[in-house]
C-alpha positions as CSV (number, residue, x, y, z in Angstrom):
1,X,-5.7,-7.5,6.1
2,X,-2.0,-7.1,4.7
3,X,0.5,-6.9,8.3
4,X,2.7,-4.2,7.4
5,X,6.3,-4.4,9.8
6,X,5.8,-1.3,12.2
7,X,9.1,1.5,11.9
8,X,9.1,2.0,8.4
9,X,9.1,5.2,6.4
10,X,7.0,6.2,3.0
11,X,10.0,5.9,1.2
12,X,11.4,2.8,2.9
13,X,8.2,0.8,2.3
14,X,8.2,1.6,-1.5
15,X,11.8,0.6,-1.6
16,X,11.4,-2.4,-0.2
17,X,8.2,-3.1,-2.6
18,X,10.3,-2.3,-5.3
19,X,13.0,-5.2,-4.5
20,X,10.2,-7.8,-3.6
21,X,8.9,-6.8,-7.4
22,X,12.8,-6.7,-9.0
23,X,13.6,-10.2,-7.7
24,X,9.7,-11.9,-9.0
25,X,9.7,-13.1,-5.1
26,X,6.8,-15.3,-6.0
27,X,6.0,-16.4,-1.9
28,X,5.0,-12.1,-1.6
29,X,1.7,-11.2,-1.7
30,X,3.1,-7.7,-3.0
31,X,4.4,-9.2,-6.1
32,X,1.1,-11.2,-6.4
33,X,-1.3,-8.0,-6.3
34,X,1.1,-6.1,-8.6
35,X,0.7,-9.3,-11.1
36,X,-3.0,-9.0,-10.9
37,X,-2.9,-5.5,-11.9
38,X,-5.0,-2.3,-11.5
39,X,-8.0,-3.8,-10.9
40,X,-7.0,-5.8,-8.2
41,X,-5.4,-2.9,-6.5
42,X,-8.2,-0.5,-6.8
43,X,-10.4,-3.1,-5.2
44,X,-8.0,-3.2,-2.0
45,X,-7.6,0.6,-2.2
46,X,-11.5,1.0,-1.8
47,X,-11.3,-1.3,0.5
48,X,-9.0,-0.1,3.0
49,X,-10.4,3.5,2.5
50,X,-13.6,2.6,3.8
51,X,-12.3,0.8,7.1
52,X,-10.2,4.1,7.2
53,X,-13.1,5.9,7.3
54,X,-15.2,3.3,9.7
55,X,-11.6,3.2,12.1
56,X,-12.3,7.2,12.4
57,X,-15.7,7.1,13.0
58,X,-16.0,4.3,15.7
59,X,-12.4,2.5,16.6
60,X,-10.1,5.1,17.9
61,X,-6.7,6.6,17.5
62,X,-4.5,3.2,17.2
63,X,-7.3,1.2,14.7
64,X,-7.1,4.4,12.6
65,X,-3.3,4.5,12.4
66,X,-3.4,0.6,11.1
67,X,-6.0,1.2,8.6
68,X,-3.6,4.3,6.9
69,X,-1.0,2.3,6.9
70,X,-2.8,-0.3,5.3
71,X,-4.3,2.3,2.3
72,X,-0.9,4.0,2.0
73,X,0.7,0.3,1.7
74,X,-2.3,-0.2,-1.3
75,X,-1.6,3.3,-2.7
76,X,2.3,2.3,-2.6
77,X,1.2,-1.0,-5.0
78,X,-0.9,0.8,-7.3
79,X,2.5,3.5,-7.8
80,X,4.9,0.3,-8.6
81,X,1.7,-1.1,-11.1
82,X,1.9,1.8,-12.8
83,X,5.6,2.3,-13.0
84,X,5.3,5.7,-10.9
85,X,7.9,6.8,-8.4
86,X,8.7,8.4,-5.8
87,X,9.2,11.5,-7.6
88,X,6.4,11.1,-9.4
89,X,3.7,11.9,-6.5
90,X,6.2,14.5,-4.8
91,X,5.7,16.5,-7.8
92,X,1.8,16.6,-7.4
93,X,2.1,17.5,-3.7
């Protein structure tokens, strides 16, 4: 599990992702993922989706919340790996 800071917004999160990847900070586990690509992402992404689902089902309200943060914090490395911003997704919404 990736521990995500609590407080932040959509837009702060990729912006802070962003720097991590700008500056090649090589001790994040963000830049890492991003490194190792789409694949490595989408494994995560599936990943976090089902314990979304399983937090919904059978651990409650605050489990729940963790588990989206955790998918939208996957979601957010998969958008810098493929060089798509902000923008990008607010256009599709």
């Amino acid at each position: 599990m990736t521990s995500i800071q609590s407080g932040k917004s959509f837009e702060q999160l990729y912006s802070e992702i962003s720097q991590k990847i700008s500056t090649g900070d090589s001790e994040s586990g963000s830049v890492r993922l991003v490194r190792a690509g789409t694949h490595a992402i989408g494994k995560k992404i599936v990943e976090e989706a089902a314990e979304v689902w399983m937090a919904a089902e059978y651990q409650g309200k605050e489990a729940l919340a963790l588990e989206i943060s955790q998918l939208l914090y996957h979601v957010q490395l998969l958008m810098h790996a493929h060089d798509l911003s902000m923008e990008d997704i607010y256009e599709n919404l």
